[in-house]
C-alpha positions in Angstrom: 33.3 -23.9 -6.3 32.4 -27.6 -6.3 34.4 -28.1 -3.1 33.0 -25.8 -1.2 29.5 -27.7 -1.3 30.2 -31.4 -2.1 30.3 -32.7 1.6 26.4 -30.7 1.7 25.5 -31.4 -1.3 26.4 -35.5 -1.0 24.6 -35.3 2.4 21.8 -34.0 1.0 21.7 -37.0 -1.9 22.1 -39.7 1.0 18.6 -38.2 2.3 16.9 -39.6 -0.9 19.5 -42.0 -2.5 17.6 -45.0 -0.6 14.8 -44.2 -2.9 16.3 -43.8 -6.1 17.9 -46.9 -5.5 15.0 -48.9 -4.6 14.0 -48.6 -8.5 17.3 -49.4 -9.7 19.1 -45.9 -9.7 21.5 -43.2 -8.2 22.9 -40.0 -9.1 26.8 -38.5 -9.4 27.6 -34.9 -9.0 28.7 -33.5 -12.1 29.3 -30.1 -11.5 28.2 -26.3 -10.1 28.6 -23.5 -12.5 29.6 -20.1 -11.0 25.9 -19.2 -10.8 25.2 -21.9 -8.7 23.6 -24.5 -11.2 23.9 -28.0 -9.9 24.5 -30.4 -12.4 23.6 -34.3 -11.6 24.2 -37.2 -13.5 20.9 -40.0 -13.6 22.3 -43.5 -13.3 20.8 -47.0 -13.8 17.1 -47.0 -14.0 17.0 -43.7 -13.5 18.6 -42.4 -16.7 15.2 -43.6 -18.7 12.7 -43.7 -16.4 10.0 -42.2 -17.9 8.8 -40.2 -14.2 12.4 -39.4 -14.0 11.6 -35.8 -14.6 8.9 -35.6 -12.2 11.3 -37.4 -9.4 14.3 -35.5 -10.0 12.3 -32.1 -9.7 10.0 -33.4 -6.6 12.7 -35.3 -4.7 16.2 -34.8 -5.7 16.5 -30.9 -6.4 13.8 -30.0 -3.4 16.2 -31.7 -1.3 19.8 -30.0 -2.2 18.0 -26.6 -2.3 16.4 -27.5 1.3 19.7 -28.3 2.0 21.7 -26.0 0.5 19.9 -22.4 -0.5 22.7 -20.7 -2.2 22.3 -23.5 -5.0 19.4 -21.7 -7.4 18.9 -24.9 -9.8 19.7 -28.6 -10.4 19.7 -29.7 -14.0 19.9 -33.7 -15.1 22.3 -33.9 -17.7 21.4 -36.8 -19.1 17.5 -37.1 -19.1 16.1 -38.9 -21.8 13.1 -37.1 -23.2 10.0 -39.2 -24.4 
C-alpha cells in the first residue's frame, strides 16, 4: 500500500520539511495501514517539542491530506506527551 503513495506522500513532506528543519527536526515515513492511516516518525527537535502536536496537526498532516485525500489520518508515533 506504502508504494503506491510514497513518491506523494515524500513530495508532500518536502513542501514543509524546510520548516521542521529550521527548528532542528524532520520526519520519516513509517507506514500506511490498509485504512489509510499514515504513520510518521518525529525526528530531532521535533520528537519533544512541546508545540509538536500542534505543528504536526497544522502543518505536517494538513499538507499530505491536501496532497493526498485518499489518506484519512496521520498519527506521530513517537510524540512525547507532557
Amino acid at each position: 500500500m506504502l508504494d503506491q503513495y510514497k513518491d506523494q506522500i515524500e513530495k508532500a513532506l518536502d513542501t514543509i520539511r524546510p520548516f521542521l528543519e529550521e527548528d532542528g527536526g524532520n520526519v520519516r515515513i513509517v507506514g500506511l495501514s490498509q485504512d489509510m492511516v499514515l504513520q510518521l516518525e518525529l525526528l530531532g527537535t521535533c520528537s519533544s517539542c512541546p508545540m509538536s502536536t500542534m505543528t504536526f496537526k497544522a502543518g505536517v498532516e494538513e499538507a499530505i491530506k491536501k496532497a493526498i485525500p485518499e489518506i484519512v489520518s496521520v498519527e506521530a508515533v513517537n510524540v512525547e506527551v507532557a
